[in-house]
C-alpha positions in Angstrom: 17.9 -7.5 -30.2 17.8 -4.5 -28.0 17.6 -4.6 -24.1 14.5 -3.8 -22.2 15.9 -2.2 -18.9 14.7 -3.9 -15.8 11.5 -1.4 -13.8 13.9 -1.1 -10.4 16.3 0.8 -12.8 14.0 3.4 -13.1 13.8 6.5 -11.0 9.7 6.8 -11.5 9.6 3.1 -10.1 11.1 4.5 -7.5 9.4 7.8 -6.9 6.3 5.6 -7.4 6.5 3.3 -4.9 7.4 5.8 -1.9 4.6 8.2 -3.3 1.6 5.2 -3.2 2.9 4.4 0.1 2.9 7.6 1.7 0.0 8.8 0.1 -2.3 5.6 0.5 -1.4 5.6 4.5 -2.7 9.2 4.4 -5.6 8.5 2.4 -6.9 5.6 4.7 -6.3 8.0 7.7 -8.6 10.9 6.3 -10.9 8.2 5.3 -11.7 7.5 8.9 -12.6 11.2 8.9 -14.6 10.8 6.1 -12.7 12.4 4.1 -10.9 12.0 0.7 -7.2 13.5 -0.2 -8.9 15.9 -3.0 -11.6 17.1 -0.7 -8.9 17.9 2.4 -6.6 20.2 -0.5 -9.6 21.7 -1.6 -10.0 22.4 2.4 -6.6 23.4 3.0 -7.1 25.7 0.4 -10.4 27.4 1.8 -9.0 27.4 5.3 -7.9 30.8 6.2 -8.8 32.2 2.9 -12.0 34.6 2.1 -14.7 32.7 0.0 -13.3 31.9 -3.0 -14.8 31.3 -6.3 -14.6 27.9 -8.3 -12.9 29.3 -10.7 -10.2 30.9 -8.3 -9.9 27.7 -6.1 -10.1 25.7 -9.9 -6.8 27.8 -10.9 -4.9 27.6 -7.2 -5.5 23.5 -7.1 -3.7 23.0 -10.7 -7.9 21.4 -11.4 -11.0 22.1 -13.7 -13.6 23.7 -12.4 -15.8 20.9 -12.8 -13.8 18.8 -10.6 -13.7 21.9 -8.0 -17.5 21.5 -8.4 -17.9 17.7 -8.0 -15.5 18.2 -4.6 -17.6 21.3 -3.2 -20.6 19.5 -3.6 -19.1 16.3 -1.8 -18.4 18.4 1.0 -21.7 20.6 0.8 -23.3 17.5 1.8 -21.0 16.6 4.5 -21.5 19.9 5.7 -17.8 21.3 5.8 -18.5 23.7 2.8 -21.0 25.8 1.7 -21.7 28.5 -1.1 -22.9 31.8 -1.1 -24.0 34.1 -4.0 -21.8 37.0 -5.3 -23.1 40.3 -4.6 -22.7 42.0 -7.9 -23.3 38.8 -10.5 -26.5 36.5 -9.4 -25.0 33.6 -11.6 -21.4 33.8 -10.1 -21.2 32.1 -6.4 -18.2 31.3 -3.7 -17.2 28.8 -1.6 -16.4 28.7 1.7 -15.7 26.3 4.9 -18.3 25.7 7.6 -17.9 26.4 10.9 -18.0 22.3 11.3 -15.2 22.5 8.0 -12.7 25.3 9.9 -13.3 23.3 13.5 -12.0 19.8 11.5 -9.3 21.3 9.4 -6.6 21.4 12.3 -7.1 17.4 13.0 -7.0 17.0 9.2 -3.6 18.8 8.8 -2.4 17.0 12.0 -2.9 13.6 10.2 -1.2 15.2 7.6 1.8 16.2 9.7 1.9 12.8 11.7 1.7 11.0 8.3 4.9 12.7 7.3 6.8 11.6 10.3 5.9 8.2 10.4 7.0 7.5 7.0 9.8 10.1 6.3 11.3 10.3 10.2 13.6 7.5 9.4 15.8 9.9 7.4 17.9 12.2 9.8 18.0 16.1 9.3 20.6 16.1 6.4 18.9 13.5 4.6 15.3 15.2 4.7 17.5 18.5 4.3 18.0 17.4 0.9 15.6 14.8 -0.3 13.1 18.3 -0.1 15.5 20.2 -1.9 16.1 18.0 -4.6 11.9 17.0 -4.9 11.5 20.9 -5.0 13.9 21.4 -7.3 12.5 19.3 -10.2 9.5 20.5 -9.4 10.4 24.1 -10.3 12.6 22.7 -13.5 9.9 21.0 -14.7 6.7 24.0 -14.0 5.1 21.7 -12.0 1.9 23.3 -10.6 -1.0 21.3 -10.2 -1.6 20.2 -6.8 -1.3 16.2 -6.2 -4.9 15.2 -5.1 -4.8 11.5 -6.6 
């Protein structure tokens, strides 16, 4: 009979368990923003940017262009995003953040930042030294590119 190895002896148990906990604690703070984790990247990825088109953001974000859709409308309605016609082709539009959008995305990406340290500040600057090298590293070995909105 061959041996089933136990789930702690797993790396991706591992990598699993920091990851839900990290992002779920961030996900319950954008909440209170009203907010989800996929419609802040798709923020993050408007702010500073020119109008972009779904496509374009669809491409950047790793995401289909329908999802890019579903999220843009999300936060049409919450006013933080809107759309505007292109110039040259009347079916082709782009997105952009609100004034209200651009004014929230600096609290947003402090949450962000704050989330980090609470949960990562108990490793000293060598050990976060290389704990982002090494999670950067298989990211490149392994052509990871879509970003992690769930």
């Amino acid at each position: 009979m061959s041996s089933v190895s136990d789930l702690q002896t797993h790396m991706g148990y591992w990598l699993r368990m920091v990851s839900n906990a990290v992002s779920q604690e961030f996900a319950s703070k954008l909440s209170e923003e009203g907010v989800t984790v996929a419609e802040w990247a798709l923020m993050r990825s408007l702010y500073g940017a020119d109008p972009m088109t779904p496509s374009n953001l669809a491409d950047q974000m790793g995401m289909t262009r329908g999802a890019i859709t579903k999220l843009a409308d999300r936060l049409m309605v919450k006013g933080l995003v809107a759309r505007k016609a292109h110039e040259e082709d009347g079916r082709a539009h782009y997105l952009f953040l609100t004034d209200d959008g651009r004014a929230r995305l600096p609290k947003l990406a402090s949450l962000a930042d704050q989330n980090d340290a609470a949960f990562f500040g108990v490793l000293d600057g060598p050990e976060m030294a290389t704990l982002d090298r090494l999670l950067k590293l298989l990211v490149e070995r392994h052509g990871l590119s879509d970003m992690p909105v769930d």
